[in-house]
N, C-alpha and C positions, 0 to 999 in steps of 0.2 A: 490612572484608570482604577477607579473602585471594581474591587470583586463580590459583587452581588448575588452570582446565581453561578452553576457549575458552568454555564457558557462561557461567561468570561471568564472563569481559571483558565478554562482549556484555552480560550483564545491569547491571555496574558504569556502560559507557556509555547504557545505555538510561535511567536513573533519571538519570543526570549531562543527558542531553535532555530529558527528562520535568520537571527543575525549569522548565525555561525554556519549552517548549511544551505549549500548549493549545487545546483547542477549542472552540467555542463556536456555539449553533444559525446564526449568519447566515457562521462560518467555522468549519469544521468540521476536526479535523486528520484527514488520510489517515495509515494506519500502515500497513505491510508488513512480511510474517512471509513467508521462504524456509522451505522443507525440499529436500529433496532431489530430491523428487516433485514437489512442487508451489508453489506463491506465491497468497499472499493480501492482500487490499488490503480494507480497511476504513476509513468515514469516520465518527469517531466526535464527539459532542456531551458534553466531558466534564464543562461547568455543566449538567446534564440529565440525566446517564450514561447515556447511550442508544444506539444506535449506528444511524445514518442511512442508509446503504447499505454492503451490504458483493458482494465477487466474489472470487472466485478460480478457477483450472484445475482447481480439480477437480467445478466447476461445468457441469451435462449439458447446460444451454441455453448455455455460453460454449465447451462442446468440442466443437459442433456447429459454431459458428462459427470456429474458428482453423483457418488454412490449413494444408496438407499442410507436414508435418514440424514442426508447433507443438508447443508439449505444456510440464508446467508446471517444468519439466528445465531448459528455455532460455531465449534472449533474444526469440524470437519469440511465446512462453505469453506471457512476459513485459509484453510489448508490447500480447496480446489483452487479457490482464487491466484493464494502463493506462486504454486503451479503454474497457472494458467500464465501470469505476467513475467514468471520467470522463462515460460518456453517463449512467449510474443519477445521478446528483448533479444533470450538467443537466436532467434531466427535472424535479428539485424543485426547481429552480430556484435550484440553489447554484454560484455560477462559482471562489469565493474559497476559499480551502483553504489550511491548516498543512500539508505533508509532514512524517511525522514517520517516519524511517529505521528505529527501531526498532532502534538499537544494531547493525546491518549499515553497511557499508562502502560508501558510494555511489559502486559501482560496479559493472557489471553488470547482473545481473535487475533489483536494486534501481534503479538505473540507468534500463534501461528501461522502468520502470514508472512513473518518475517523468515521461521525456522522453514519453512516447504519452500520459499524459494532459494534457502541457501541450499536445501538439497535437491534440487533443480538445478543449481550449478550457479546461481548469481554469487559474485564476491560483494561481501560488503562486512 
């Protein structure tokens, strides 16, 4: 695979993580996908293929909830999102969780989507 364009880095690093993590229904890996607009956070079941909770900003019951000047652009969307998927998981009663970066750079959005649902109570 030639790396041509920042797509295919991300996509080369995504498969180079993807050998190593996995999820599974009692730990389930969280992934996150930035755009420019917006951030998504999903916890997927991949002995199952299923996908167990998912949130993002551009969610109408999550934009009602983030504070004045939030939005899915920053590190404060960012942070509601965390939130949001770390409380959808504990309600089914899942505390344990894979982070899986998704070929982004932990740092940032990604970042804080990781740090708001460790203090939301997810292990990972």
């Amino acid at each position: 695979m030639k790396i041509k364009t920042k797509e295919d880095r991300r996509d080369r690093i995504k498969l180079r993580l993807r050998k190593r993590i996995h999820g599974t229904a009692e730990r389930p890996r969280v992934t996150v996908f930035r755009s420019l607009q917006h951030i998504y956070a999903q916890a997927v079941d991949d002995m199952g293929g299923r996908t167990l909770a998912a949130t993002s900003s551009a969610d109408a019951a999550l934009k009602a909830k983030m504070s004045e000047g939030a939005r899915g652009g920053n590190i404060a969307g960012a942070q509601a999102v965390g939130a949001a998927i770390a409380e959808r998981l504990i309600e089914k009663g899942i505390t344990r969780v894979v982070f899986d970066r998704n070929g982004f750079l932990y740092h940032g959005r990604v970042k804080a989507v990781a740090e708001a649902a460790r203090k939301a109570g997810l292990q990972f």
